[in-house]
C-alpha positions as CSV (number, residue, x, y, z in Angstrom):
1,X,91.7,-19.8,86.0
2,X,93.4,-16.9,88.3
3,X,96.6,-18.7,90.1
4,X,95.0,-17.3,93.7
5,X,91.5,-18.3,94.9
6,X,89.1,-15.6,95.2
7,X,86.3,-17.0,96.8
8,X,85.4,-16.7,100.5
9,X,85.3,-18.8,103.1
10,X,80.9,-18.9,103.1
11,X,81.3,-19.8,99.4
12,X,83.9,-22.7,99.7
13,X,81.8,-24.2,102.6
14,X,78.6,-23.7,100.2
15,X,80.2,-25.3,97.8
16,X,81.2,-28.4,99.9
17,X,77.4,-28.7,101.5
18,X,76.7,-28.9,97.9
19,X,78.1,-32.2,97.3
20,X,75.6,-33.5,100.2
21,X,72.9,-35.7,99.2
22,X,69.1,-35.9,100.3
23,X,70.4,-38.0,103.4
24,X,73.7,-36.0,104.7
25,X,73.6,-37.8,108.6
26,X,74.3,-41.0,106.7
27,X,76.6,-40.5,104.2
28,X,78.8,-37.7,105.0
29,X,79.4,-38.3,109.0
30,X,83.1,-39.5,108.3
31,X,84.0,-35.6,106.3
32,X,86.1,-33.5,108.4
33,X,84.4,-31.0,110.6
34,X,80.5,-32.1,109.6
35,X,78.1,-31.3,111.7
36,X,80.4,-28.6,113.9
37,X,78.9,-24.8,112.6
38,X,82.6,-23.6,113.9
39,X,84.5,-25.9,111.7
40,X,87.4,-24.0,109.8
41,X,88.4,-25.6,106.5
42,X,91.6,-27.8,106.2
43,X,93.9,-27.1,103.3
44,X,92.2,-30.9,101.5
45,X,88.6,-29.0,102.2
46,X,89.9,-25.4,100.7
47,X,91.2,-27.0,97.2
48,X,88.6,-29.3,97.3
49,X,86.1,-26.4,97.4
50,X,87.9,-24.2,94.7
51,X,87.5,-27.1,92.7
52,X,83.6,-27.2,93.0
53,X,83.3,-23.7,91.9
54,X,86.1,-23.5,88.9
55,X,83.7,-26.4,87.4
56,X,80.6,-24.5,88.5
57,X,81.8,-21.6,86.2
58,X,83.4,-23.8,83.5
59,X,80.7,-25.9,82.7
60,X,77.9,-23.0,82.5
61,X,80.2,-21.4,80.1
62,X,78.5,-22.0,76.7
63,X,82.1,-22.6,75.1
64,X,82.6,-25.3,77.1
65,X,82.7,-28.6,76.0
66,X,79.5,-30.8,76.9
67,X,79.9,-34.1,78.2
68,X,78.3,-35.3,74.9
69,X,81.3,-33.4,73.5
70,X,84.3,-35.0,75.8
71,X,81.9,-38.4,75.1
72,X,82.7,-38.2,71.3
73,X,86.3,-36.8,72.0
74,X,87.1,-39.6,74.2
75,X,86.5,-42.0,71.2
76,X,89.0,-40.6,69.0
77,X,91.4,-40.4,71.1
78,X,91.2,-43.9,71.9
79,X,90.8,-44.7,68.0
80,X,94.3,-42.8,67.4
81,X,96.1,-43.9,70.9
82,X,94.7,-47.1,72.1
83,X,92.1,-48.0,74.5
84,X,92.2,-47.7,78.6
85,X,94.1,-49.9,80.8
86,X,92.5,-51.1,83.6
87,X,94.5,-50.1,86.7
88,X,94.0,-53.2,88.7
89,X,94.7,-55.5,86.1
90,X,97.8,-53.4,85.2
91,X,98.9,-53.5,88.9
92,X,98.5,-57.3,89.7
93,X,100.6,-58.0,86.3
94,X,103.6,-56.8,87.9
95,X,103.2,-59.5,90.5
96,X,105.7,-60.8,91.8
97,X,107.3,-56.9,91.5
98,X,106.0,-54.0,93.3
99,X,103.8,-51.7,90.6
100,X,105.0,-48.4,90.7
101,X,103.4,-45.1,90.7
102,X,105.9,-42.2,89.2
103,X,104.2,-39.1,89.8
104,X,104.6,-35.7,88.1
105,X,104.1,-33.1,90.4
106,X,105.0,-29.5,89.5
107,X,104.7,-27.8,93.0
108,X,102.3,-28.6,96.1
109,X,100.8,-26.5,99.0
110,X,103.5,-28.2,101.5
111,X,106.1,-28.0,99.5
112,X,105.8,-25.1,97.1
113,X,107.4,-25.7,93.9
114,X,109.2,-28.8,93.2
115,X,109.6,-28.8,89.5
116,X,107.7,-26.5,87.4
117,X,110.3,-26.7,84.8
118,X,109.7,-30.3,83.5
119,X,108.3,-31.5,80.6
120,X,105.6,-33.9,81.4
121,X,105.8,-36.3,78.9
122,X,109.6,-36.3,78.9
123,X,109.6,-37.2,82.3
124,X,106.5,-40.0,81.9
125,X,108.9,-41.3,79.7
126,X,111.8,-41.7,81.7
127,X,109.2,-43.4,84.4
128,X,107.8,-45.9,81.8
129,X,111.1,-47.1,80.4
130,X,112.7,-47.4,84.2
131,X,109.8,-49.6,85.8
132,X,106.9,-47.4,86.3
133,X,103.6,-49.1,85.0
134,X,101.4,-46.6,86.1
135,X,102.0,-42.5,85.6
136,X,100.2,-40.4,88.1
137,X,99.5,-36.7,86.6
138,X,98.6,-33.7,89.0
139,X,96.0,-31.8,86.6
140,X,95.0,-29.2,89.7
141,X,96.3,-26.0,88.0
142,X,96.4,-23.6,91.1
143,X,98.2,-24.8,94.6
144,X,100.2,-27.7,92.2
145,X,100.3,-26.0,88.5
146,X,99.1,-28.8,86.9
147,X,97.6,-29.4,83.6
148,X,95.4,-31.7,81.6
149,X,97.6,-30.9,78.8
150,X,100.7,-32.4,81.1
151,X,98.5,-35.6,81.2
152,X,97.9,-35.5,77.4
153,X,102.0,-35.2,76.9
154,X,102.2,-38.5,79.5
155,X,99.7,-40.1,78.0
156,X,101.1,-39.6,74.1
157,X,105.0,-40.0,75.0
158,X,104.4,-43.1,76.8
159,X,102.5,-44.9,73.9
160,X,104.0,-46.8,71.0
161,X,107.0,-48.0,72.8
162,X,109.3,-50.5,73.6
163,X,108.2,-51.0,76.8
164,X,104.3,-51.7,77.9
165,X,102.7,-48.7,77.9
166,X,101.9,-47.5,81.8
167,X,98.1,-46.5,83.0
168,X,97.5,-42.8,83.1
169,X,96.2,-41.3,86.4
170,X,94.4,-37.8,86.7
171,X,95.4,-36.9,90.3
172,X,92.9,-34.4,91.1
173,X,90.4,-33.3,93.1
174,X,87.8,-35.0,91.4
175,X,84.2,-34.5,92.9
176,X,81.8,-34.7,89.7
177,X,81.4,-37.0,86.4
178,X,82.4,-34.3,84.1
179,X,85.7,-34.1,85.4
180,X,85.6,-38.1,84.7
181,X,84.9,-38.0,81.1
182,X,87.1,-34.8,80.6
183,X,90.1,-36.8,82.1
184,X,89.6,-39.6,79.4
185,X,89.1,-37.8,76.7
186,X,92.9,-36.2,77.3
187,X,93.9,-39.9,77.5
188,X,93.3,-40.9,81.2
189,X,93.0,-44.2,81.9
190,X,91.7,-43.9,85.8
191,X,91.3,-41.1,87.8
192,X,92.0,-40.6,91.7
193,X,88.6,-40.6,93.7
194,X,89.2,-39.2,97.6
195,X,86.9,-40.4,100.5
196,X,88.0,-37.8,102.9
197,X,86.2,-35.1,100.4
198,X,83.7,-36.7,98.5
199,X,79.8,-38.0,100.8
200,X,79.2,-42.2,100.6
201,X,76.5,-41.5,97.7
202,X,79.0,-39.2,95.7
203,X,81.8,-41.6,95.9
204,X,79.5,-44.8,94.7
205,X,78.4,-42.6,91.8
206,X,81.5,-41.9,90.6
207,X,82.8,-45.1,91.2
208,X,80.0,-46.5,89.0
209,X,79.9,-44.1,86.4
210,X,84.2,-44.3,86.0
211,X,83.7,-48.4,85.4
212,X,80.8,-47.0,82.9
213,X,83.4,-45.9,80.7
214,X,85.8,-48.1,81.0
215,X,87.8,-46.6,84.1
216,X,88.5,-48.4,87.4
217,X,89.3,-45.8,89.6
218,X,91.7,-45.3,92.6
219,X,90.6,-44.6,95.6
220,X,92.1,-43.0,98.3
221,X,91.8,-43.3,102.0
222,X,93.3,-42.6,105.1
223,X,91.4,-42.7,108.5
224,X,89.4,-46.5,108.8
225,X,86.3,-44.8,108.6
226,X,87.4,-43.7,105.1
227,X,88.2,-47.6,104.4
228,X,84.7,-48.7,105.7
229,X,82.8,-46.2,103.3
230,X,84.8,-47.1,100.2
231,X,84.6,-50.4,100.3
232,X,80.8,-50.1,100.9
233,X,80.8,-47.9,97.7
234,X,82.7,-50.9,96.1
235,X,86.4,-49.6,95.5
236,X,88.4,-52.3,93.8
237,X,92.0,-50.5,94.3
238,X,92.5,-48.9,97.4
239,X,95.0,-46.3,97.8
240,X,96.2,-45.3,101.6
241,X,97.2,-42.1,101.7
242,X,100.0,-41.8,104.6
243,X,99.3,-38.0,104.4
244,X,96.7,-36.9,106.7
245,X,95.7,-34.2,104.2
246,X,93.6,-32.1,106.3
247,X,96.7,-32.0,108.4
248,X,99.4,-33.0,106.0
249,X,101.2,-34.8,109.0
250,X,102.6,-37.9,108.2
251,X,102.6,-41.5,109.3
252,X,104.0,-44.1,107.4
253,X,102.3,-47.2,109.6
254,X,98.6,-46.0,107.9
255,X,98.8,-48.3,105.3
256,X,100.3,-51.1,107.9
257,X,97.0,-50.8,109.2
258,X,95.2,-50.9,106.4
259,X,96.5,-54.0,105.3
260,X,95.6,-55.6,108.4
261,X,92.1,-54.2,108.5
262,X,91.5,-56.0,105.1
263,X,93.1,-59.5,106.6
264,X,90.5,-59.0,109.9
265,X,87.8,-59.1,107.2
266,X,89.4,-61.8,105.2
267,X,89.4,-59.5,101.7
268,X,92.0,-61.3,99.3
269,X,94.5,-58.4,98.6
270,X,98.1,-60.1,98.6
271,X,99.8,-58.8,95.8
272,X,101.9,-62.1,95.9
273,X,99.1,-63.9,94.5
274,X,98.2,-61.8,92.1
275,X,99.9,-63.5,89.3
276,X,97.6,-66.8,90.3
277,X,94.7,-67.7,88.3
278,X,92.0,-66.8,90.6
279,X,93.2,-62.9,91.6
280,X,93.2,-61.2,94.9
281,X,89.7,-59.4,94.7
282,X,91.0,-55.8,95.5
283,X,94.3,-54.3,95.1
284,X,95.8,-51.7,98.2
285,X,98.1,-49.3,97.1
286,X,100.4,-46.9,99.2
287,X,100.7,-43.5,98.0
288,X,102.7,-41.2,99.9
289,X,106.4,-41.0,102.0
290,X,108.5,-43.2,100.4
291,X,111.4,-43.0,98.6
292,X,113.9,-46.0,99.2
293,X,114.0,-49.9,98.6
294,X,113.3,-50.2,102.4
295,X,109.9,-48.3,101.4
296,X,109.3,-50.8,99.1
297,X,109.8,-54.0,100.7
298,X,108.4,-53.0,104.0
299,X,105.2,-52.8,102.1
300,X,105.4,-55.6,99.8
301,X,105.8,-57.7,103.2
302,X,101.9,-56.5,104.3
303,X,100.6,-57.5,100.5
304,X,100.6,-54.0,98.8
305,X,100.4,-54.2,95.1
306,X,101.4,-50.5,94.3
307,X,103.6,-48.2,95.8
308,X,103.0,-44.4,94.5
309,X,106.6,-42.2,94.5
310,X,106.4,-38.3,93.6
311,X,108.3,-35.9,95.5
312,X,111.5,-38.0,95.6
313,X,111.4,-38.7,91.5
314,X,110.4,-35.3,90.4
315,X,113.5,-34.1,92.4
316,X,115.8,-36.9,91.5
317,X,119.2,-35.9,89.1
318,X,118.4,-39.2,87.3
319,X,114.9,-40.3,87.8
320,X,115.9,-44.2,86.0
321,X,118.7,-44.6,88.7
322,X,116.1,-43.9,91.3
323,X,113.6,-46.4,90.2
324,X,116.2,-48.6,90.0
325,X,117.4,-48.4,93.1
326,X,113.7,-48.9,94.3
327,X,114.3,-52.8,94.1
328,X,110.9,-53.4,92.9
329,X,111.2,-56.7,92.5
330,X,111.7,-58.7,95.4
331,X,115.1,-60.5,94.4
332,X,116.6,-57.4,93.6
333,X,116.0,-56.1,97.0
334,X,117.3,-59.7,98.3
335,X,120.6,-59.3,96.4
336,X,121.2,-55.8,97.4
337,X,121.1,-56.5,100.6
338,X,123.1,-59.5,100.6
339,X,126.1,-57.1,99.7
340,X,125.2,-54.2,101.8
341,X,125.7,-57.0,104.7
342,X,128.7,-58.9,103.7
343,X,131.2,-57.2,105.2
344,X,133.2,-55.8,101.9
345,X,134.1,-52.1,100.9
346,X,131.0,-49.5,101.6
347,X,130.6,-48.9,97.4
348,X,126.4,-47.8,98.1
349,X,127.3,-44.0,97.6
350,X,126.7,-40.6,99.6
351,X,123.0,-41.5,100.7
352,X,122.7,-38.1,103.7
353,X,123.5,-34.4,103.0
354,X,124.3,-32.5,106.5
355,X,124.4,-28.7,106.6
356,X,125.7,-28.0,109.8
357,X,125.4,-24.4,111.7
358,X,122.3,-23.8,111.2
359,X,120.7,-21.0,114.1
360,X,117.5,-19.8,112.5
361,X,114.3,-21.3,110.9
362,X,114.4,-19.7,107.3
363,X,118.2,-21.0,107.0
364,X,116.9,-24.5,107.8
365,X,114.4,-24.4,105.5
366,X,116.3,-23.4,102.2
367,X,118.0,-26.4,103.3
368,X,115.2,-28.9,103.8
369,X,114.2,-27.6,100.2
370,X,117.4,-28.4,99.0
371,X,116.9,-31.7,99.8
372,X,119.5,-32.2,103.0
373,X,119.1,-35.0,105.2
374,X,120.3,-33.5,108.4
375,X,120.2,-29.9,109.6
376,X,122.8,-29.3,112.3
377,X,121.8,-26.9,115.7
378,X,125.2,-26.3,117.3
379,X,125.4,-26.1,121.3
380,X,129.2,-26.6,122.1
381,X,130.7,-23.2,123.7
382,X,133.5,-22.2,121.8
383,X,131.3,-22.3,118.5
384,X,130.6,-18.8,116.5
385,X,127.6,-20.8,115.7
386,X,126.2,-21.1,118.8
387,X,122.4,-21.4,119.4
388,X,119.8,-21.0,122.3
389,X,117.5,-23.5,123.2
390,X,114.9,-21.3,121.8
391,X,116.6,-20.7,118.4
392,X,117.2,-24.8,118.2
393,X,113.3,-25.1,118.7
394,X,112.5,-22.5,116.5
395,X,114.9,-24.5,114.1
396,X,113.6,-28.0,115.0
397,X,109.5,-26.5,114.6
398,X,110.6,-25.5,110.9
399,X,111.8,-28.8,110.0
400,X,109.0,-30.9,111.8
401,X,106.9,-28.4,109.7
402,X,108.3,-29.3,106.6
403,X,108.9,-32.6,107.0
404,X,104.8,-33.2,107.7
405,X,105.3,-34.5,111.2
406,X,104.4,-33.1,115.5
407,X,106.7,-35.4,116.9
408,X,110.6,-36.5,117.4
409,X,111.5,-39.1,115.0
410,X,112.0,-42.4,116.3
411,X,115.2,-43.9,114.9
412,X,113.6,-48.0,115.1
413,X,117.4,-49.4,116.0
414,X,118.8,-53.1,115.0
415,X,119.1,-56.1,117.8
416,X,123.2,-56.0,117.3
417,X,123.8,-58.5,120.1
418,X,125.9,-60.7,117.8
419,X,127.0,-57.7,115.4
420,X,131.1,-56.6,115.8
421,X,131.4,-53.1,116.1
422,X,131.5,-52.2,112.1
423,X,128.7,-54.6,111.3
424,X,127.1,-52.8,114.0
425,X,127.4,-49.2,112.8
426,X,126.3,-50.7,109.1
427,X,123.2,-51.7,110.3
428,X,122.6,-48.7,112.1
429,X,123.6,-46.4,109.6
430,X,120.6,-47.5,107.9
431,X,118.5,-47.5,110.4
432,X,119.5,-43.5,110.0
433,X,119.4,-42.9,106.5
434,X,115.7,-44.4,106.7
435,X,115.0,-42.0,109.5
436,X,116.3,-39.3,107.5
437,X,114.3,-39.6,104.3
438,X,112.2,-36.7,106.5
439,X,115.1,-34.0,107.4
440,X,116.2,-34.4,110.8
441,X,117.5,-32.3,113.1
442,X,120.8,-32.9,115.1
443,X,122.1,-30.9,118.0
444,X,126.0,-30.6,118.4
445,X,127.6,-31.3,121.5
446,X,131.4,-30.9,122.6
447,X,132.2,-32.1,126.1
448,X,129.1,-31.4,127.8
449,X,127.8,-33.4,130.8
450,X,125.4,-35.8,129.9
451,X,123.0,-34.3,131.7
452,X,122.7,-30.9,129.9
453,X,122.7,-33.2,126.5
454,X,119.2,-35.0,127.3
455,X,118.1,-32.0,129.1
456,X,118.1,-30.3,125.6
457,X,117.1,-33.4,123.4
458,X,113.7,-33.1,125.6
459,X,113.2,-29.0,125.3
460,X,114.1,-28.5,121.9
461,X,112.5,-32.0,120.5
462,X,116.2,-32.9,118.4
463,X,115.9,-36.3,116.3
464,X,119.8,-36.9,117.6
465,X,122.5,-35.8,118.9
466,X,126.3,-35.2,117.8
467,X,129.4,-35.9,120.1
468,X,132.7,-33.5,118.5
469,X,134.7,-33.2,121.8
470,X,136.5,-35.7,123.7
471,X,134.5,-37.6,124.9
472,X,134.7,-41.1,123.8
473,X,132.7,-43.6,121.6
474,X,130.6,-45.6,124.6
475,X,129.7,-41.8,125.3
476,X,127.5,-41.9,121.8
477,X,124.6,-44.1,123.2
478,X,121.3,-43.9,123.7
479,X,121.6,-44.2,127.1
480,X,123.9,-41.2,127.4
481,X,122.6,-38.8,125.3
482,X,119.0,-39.9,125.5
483,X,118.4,-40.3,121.5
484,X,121.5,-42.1,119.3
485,X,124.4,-39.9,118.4
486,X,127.1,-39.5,115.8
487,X,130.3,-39.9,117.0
488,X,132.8,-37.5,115.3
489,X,136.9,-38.5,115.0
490,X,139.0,-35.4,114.6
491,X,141.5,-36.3,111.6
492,X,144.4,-33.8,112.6
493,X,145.4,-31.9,109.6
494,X,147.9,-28.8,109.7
495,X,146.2,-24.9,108.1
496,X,147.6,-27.0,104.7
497,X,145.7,-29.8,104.9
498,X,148.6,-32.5,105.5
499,X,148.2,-34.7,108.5
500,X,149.7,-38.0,109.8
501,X,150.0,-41.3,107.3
502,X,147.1,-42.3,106.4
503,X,147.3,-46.3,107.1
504,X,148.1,-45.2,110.5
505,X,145.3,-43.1,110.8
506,X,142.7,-45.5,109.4
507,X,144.1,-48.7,111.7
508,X,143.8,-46.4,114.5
509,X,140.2,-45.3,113.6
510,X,139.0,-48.7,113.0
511,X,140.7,-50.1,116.1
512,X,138.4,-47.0,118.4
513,X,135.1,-47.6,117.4
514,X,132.4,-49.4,119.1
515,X,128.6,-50.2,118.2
516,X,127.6,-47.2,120.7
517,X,127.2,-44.5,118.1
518,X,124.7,-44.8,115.1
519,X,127.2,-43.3,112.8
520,X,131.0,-42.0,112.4
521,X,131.5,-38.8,110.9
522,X,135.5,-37.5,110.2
523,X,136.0,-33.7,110.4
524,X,139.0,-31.9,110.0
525,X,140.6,-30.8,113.7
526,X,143.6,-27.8,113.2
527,X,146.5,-28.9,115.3
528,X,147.0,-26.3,118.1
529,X,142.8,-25.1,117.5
530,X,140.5,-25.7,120.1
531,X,137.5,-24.9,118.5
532,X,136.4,-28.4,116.9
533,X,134.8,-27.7,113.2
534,X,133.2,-25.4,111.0
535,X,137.4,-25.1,110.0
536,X,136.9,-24.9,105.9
537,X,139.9,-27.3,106.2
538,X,139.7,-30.4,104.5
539,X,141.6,-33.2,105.4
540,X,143.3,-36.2,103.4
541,X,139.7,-37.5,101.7
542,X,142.2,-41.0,101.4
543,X,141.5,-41.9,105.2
544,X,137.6,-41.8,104.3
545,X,137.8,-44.2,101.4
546,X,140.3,-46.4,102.8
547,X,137.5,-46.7,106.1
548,X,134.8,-46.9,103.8
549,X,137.0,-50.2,102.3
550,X,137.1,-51.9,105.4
551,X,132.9,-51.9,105.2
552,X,132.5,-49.2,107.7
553,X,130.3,-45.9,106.2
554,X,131.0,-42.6,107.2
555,X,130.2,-38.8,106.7
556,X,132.8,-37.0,106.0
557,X,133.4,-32.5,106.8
558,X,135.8,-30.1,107.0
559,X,136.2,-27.8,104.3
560,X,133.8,-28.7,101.7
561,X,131.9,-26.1,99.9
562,X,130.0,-26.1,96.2
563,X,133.6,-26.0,94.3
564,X,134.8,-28.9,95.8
565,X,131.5,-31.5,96.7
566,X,131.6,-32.9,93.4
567,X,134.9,-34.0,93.6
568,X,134.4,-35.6,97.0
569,X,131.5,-37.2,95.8
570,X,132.3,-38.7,93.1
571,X,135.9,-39.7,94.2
572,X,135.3,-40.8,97.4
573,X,131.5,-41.8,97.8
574,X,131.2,-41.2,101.2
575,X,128.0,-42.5,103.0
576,X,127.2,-38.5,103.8
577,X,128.6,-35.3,103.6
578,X,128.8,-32.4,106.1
579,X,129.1,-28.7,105.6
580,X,128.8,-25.3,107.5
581,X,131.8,-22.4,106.8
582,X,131.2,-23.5,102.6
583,X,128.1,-22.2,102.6
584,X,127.4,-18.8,104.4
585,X,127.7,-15.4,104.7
586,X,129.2,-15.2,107.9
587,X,129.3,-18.0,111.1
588,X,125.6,-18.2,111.9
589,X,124.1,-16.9,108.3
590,X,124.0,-19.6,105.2
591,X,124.2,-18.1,101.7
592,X,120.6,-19.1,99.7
593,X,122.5,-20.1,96.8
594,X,125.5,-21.7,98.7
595,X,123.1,-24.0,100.3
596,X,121.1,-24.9,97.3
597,X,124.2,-25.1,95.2
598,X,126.2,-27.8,97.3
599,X,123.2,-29.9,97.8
600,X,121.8,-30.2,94.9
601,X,125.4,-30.7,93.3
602,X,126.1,-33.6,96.0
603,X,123.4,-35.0,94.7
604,X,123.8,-34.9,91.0
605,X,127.3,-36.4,91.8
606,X,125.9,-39.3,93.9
607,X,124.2,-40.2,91.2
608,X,127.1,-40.1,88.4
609,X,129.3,-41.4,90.8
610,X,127.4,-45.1,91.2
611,X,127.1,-45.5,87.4
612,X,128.6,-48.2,86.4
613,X,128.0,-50.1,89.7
């Protein structure tokens, strides 16, 4: 197959309306667009489409194997490797623990490549033997570069070891029985089924004919219309995708209100009691935006069973310390965060990658891809990085874009009532770096009236905001600046990089700060300058560690570049890192590489640097 489509628009809709059964009115009213003539097709629709007509052409080739073929295929290979799992039963034996869905996923049409490098078994592997009991392969070969040989290599790699061997998922875009059969005669054990696509009549026979040959299949909703017609086609394991994929936006309350859907209609789902005798008669799965141990548990609290993880893992420096630090069982995420409360030395590792400086949408991008956290607009005067409130929209529209989402991000913050000032930026600091699992945007103030501040939060849509003058900690709150704000400290450093003592520096800092800001970030400030950052001076990296000590988690900048991150990283473990001069051409242009250099080499580090912890 050609890596492009070539088939026009009239074809792909022919080939949707060909999915249609005898009664269309009644089983395909909840498809996107039916019934409108000047309906355009989404993305979901387009591949979806492509995928009718690839099999069209496939199967009428006389070369190709029959089903009575893949039927006979599908028998050895379960002679020589085993016999299918059944996914539900393999998700409610992980009960109490969270099931978990590692996904291999070369590239996607949101997110371009990813990893087209990786060996798909090698990395099932490393999924299986960390946690994972269920491997979801991407077979689609065009917009994700997928293969069924990738899910063969998952499939063989992951069999015959130490560990239980995980269920094998065709992720596809799966709209007739052939594909079914092909998929377990490469050694799939389910398949992904998606209601958005695929007419009430279509779904139930596929449904039927998967559980035919052993499969139970996952089935993937969104909208509650989409619920409504697969359970009426009799889905077992429900997967919400929080991914409107017509749209690709993203809203991670969909499966919230999936779970409570199933409670109005008293369906037993809680994966709690799945390790009961009498099991919870369906399973719901969530299968998109998360990435952290607050993922998890905020799910496991509404009764999902399975929580499906792609992006993040396929990107990870060491996908077994991600899974890991997943928490998937529910006293592991207890302990954790009985020490990230306790008051004792910050030790959790650099968690948010800043690149600061950013004035165009094409630099924010390479760094979203890169993997930062926070992209940096800068509006203080005296900056060589200065940008327009039309640049900083352009800037924020590119990140919204990538990050699958129309709207600000609302940072959901802690009650801190009866919270001291550090226990009160630890809690919020959280609250940020699970904001920030979607890149956020943050515009850069320095002594500006408050006024011009939340005038440009509202025109330019930023996530936050970023104090660097002299104005003050109780001037970083949300009442000020309209959204929360990072409140920078200046560490003053000479052109050499010596400063003051450091105990004196770090009393002094701890004595300042308030629970106003949502997060503390220490830059290097040039005695006699009055332009505040972007110096490529660092300061004495002592004063963050000896403030990450006393519990409180900061960001650290000033003069940190791809040569040096590593170092910082691993020696100092700062909550996040910040940089702008270390990675460009010139004030107001990144360097490509720069950018992807330094984050991807903070990361790596974070990850060397907690092992062992």
């Amino acid at each position: 197959m050609s890596s492009t489509p070539t088939y026009t628009d009239d074809q792909l809709k022919d080939a949707l309306s060909s999915l249609y059964g005898p009664n269309p009115d009644e089983t395909c009213s909840h498809l996107h667009g039916y019934g409108d003539p000047e309906h355009k097709l989404s993305m979901l629709q387009r591949i979806t489409a492509t995928r009718v007509l690839d099999y069209e052409k496939l199967v009428a080739d006389p070369t190709t194997p029959t089903e009575s073929d893949l039927q006979a295929k599908t028998k050895e290979f379960h002679a020589s490797h085993g016999p299918i799992l059944n996914l539900q039963s393999v998700i409610q034996s992980q009960s109490p623990a969270m099931a978990l869905a590692g996904e291999f996923k070369r590239a996607s049409p949101s997110k371009g490549d990813i990893a087209t490098n990786l060996n798909a078994g090698e990395q099932a592997a490393k999924y299986a033997s960390s946690g994972a009991s269920t491997i979801s392969v991407l077979t689609e070969t065009r917009w994700f570069k997928g293969s069924l040989d990738d899910l063969t290599e998952a499939r063989i790699q992951t069999t015959g070891q130490s560990y239980n061997r995980p269920a094998i998922l065709r992720k596809d875009f799966v709209i007739n029985k052939y594909q079914i059969i092909e998929a377990a005669s490469c050694g799939a054990d389910t398949i992904l089924l998606i209601v958005a696509v695929t007419p009430a009549d279509l779904l139930k026979e596929l449904i039927d004919y998967a559980r035919s040959i052993g499969m139970e299949p996952l089935v993937e909703v969104h909208a509650g219309i989409e619920l409504d017609v697969a359970l009426g086609a009799g889905a077992k394991v429900i997967g919400v995708n929080n991914r409107n994929l017509h749209t690709f936006q993203m809203d991670l309350s969909t499966t919230d209100v999936a779970a409570e859907e199933l409670k109005k209609r008293e369906l037993s789902f809680n994966h709690d009691l799945a390790g009961e005798s009498e099991k919870p008669e369906y399973s719901l799965c969530s299968l998109s935006g998360m990435s952290s141990a607050h993922d998890v548990d905020r799910y496991r609290q509404v009764g999902v069973g399975m929580c499906l993880i792609g992006e993040s893992l396929m990107r990870a420096a060491d996908p077994s310390a991600a899974i890991q630090a997943l928490c998937l069982h529910p006293d592991d995420y207890a302990s954790q965060t009985a020490q990230s409360v306790a008051g004792s030395a910050y030790t959790a590792g650099t968690k948010l990658v800043k690149v600061c400086g950013i004035t165009n949408p094409d630099d924010a991008l390479v760094a979203c891809r890169s993997g930062a956290s926070l992209i940096g607009v800068i509006f203080a005067e005296k900056s060589k990085r200065k940008v327009s409130p039309e640049q900083a929209s352009d800037v924020v529209n590119a990140v919204r874009g990538f990050g699958e989402r129309s709207n600000r991000e609302t940072i959901p913050l802690p009650n801190i009532d009866r919270m001291s000032s550090t226990q009160a930026l630890v809690a919020k600091s959280r609250a940020l770096e699970m904001a920030a699992r979607r890149p956020l945007v943050v515009g850069v103030f320095q002594n500006q009236e408050p006024e011009f501040i939340r005038e440009m939060v509202e025109k330019c849509g930023l996530d936050l905001v970023q104090l660097h003058g002299k104005e003050g900690m109780k001037a970083a709150s949300v009442e000020n600046c309209g959204v929360p704000a990072i409140r920078v400290v200046d560490i003053e450093t000479g052109k050499d990089g010596n400063g003051g003592a450091p105990t004196d520096i770090t009393k002094a800092l701890l004595d300042s700060v308030t629970s106003d800001p949502i997060a503390i970030l220490l830059d290097t400030s040039i005695k006699g300058s009055k332009e505040g950052g972007g110096t490529g001076v660092t300061f004495d990296w002592g004063i963050a560690e000896d403030v990450q000590n006393s519990g409180l988690p900061v960001i650290i900048a000033g003069g940190l570049k791809p040569d040096n991150v590593d170092d910082a990283v691993t020696k100092i473990r700062p909550w996040g890192i910040d940089v702008s001069s270390g990675v460009e051409e010139k004030p107001g242009k990144k360097n490509v590489d720069k950018v992807q250099t330094f984050v991807q080499s903070a990361k790596r580090a974070a990850v060397e640097a907690l092992k062992g912890f």
